[in-house]
N, C-alpha and C positions, 0 to 999 in steps of 0.2 A: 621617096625623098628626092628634091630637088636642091642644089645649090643655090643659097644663099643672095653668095657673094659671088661673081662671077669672072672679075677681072681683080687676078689674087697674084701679088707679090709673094714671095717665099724666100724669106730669108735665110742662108745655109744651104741654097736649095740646088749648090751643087754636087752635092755629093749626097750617102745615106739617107737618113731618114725625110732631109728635106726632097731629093731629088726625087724618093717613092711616093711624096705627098704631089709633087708634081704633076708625075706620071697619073696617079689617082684621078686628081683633080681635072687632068685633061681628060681621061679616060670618062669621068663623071659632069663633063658636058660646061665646065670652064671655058670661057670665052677667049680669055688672054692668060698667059702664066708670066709673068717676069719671076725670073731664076737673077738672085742676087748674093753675093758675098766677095769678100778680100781677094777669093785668087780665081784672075779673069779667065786664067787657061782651065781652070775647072767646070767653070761655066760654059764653055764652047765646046768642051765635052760634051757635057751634059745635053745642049741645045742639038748638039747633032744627033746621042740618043734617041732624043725626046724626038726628031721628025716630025716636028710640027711647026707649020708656020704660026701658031697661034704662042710660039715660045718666044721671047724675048730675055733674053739678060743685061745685066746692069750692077756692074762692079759699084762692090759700099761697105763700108767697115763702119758694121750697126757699134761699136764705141764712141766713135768721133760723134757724138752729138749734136752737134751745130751744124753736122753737115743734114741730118734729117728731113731736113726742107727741102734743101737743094735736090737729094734724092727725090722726094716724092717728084719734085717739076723735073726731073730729067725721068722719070718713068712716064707722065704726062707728053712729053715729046718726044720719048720713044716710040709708045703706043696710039699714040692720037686719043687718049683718052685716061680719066682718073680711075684708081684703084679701088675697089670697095671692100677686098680681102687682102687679108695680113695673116701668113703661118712663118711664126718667125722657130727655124730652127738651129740658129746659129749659136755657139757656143766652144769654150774650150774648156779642156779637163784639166783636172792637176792631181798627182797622186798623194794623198794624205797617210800614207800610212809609214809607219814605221817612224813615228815621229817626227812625220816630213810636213803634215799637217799642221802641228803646233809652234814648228819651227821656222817656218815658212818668211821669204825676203817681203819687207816691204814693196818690191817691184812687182812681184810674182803677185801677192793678193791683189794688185791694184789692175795688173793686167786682166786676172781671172775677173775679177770686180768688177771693171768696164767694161767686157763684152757680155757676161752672163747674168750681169742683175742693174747694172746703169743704164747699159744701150737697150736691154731688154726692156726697163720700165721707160722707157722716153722714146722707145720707139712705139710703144704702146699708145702710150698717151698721145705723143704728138698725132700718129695716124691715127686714135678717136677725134682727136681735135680739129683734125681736119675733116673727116666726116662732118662734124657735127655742125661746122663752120658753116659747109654747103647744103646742108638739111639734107644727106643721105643718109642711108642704114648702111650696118658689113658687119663682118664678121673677124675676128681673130681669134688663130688658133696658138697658143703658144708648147712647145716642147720644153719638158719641166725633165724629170727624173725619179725614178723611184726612190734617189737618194736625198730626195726631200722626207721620205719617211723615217729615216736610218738615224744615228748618230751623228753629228755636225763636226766630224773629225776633218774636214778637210775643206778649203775655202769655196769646192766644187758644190761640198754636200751643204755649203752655207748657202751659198749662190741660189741654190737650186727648192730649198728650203723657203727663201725669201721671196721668190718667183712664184710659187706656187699659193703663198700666203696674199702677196700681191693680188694673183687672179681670181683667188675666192674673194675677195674683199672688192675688187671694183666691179668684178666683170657681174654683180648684183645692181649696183650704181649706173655701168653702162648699156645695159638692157632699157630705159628708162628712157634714152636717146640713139635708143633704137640699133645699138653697136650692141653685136654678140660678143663677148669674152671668156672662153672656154679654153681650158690646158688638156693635153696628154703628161702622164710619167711613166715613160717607159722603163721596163725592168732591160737586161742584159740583153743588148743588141746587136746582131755581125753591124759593119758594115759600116759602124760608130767611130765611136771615139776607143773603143778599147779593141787593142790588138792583139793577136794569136787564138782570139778564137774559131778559127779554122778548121781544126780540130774537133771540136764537137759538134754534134746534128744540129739541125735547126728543123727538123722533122721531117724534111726532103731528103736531102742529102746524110749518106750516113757518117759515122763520126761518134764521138764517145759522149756518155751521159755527163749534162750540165746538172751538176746538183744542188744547186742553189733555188731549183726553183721544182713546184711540184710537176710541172711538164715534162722538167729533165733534158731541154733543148734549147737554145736560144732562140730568142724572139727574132725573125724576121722582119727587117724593115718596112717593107709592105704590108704588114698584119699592124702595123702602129700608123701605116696610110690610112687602112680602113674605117680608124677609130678617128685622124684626123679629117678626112672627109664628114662620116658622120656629124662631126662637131660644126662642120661649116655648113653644109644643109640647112632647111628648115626647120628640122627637128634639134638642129642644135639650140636655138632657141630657147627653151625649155631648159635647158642645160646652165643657163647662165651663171656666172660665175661657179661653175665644178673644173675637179681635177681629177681625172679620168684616170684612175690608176690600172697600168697594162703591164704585169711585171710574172704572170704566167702561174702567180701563188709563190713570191718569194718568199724563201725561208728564215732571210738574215733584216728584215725590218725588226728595227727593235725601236720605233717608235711610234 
C-alpha cells in the first residue's frame, strides 16, 4: 500500500491522535506534513518531535470558517506547494452526563457545534472544492468517535453522530471526483481528550483492566494511526465513504 495523498494537512495534529497520524504518515513516505491547530506552542512541540524537515506547522482554528481559504494559501506559501491530503482530528469534548448534557448553555453547544460538526463539514467541503477546482485527487481522513454509535446524551455524542453520518453520505459522492472520504471512530483513547486514564494498560504498560471494552485496555493512539493511514493509501479507495469503527469491541454502544 502506498499513500495516496502525499502532501497531507492534519488538523489537531498537534497533540494525540492527530500528532500519531502525523508521525505515521511521515514514517509511511509523506512528502510534506503541515501540523495545524489553535495552540501554536503545541505545534512547535510537536514539530521538534517530529525531526523532520518535511514538517511544517500552521496555526488555524478549523471553527472560523471564512478563514478556510485563507488557510489553505498560507499552507501553499509555506510549503511551496498545494495540499492533496486532509486528516482533520480537531475537536472538543463536553461532558454529558449527569444531566449536563440536556441542560447544557446555549454558548457551550455552539462552541462544541462549531469546531466538531461546522468547521468539520466546511472544512471538508471547502478542501474537496478546492481539489476538484484544480482537477486533482486526495484524500480525507476524518476522526469521528465511537460515540457516534452510543446514546446522543451529550452535544459531543451529537457532533460526532452527525460527522459520521456526514462521511457515509458524501464521501460515496466524493469518490466520483476522485476525493477519497473516509472516517475513523475511535473507542477510549490515552492521549485524548479524556483524562486519568493513566491508570489503566493500554497493553504495553501495565495498569488496571479497562472494562468497557473486550480488550480490556485502552486504545493507543498510534493503533488508530495505523487505521488512519490505511485509509489514506490506495487501498483506501475502496473504502469510500465508511466509518471504520476502532473501539477494541466496546461493551456500552447501545446504538
Amino acid at each position: 500500500m502506498e499513500l495516496r495523498a502525499k502532501r497531507i494537512i492534519v488538523a489537531g495534529g498537534g497533540t494525540g491522535i492527530g500528532f500519531a497520524a502525523a508521525e505515521r504518515l511521515l514514517d509511511g513516505g509523506a512528502e510534506k506534513i503541515i501540523l495545524a491547530s489553535r495552540n501554536e506552542e503545541k505545534l512547535k512541540q510537536a514539530k521538534e518531535k517530529l525531526k523532520s524537515d518535511k514538517v511544517y506547522i500552521c496555526p488555524f482554528d478549523i471553527s472560523q470558517c471564512g478563514s478556510h481559504e485563507q488557510f489553505f494559501k498560507d499552507v501553499d506559501e509555506i510549503t511551496g506547494d498545494t495540499a492533496d491530503g486532509l486528516v482533520i482530528a480537531s475537536g472538543l469534548n463536553f461532558d454529558g452526563g449527569n444531566w449536563k448534557g440536556f441542560n447544557i448553555s446555549e454558548s457551550d453547544w455552539d462552541r462544541i457545534m462549531d469546531t466538531n460538526l461546522k468547521g468539520v463539514f466546511f472544512l471538508i467541503r471547502n478542501f474537496a472544492n478546492r481539489l476538484h477546482s484544480m482537477n486533482r485527487k486526495g484524500n480525507i481522513c476524518v476522526v469521528s468517535s465511537i460515540s457516534a454509535h452510543r446514546d446522543l446524551l451529550s452535544v459531543y455524542q451529537i457532533s460526532k453522530n452527525a460527522i459520521s453520518g456526514i462521511v457515509h453520505a458524501y464521501g460515496k459522492h466524493l469518490c466520483e471526483r476522485g476525493i477519497v472520504l473516509n472516517c475513523v471512530e475511535p473507542g477510549t483513547t490515552e492521549g485524548g481528550m479524556l483524562g486519568g486514564l493513566e491508570k489503566y494498560t493500554d497493553g504495553i504498560r501495565p495498569g488496571e483492566p479497562w472494562n468497557d471494552n473486550s480488550i480490556r485496555r485502552v486504545i493507543r493512539p498510534e493503533e488508530i494511526a495505523e487505521v488512519i493511514y490505511f485509509l489514506m493509501t490506495n487501498a483506501g479507495e475502496i473504502m469510500s465513504g465508511s466509518c471504520v469503527l476502532a473501539g477494541g469491541g466496546c461493551k456500552s454502544i447501545s446504538r
